[in-house]
C-alpha positions in Angstrom: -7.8 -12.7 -1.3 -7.4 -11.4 -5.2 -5.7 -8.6 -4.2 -2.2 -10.2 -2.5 0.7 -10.3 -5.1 -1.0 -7.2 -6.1 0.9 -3.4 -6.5 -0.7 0.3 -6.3 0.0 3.5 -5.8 -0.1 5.1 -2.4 -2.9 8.2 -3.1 -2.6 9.5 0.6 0.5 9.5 2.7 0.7 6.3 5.0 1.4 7.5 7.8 2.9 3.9 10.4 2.0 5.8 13.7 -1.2 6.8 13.0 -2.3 3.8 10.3 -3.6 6.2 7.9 -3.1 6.3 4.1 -4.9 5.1 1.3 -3.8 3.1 -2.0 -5.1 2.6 -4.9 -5.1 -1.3 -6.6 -6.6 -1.9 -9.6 -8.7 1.1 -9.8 -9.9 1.0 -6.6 -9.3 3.1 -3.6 -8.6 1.0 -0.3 -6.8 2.3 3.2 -3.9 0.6 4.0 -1.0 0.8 6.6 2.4 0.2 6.3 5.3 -0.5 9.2 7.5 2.0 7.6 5.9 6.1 6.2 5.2 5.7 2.6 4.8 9.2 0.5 2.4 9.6 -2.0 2.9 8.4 -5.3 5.2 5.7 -4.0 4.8 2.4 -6.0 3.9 -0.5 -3.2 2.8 -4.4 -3.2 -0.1 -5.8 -1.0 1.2 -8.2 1.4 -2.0 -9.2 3.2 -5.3 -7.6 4.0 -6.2 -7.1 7.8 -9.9 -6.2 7.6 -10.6 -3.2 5.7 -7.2 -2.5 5.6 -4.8 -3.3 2.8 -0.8 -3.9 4.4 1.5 -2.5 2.2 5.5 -2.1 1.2 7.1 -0.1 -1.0 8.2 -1.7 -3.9 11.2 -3.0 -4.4 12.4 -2.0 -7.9 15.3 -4.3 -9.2 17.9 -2.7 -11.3 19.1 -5.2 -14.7 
């Protein structure tokens, strides 16, 4: 569970329908799904892990 509170870049397009996509976290390259289509490139936090599977949001960038 090292990876939650964690943020990568999404490598693949995450597609919600299909539960494809890929991100990668720390250097690594992991699949993850999403609720919402996520492009490539798109900054995201790890919410939890479902098997193989990272679950991913976009993140949220606050402005100051």
């Amino acid at each position: 569970m090292g990876l939650l509170v964690k943020f990568g870049i999404v490598t693949n397009d995450i597609n919600s329908l299909e539960a494809t996509g890929q991100v990668k976290v720390n250097g690594e390259i992991w699949s993850a799904k999403s609720e919402s289509n996520i492009l490539k490139g798109t900054k995201v936090e790890v919410k939890k892990i479902d098997g193989v599977k990272l679950i991913v949001e976009p993140k949220v960038e606050v402005l100051k």
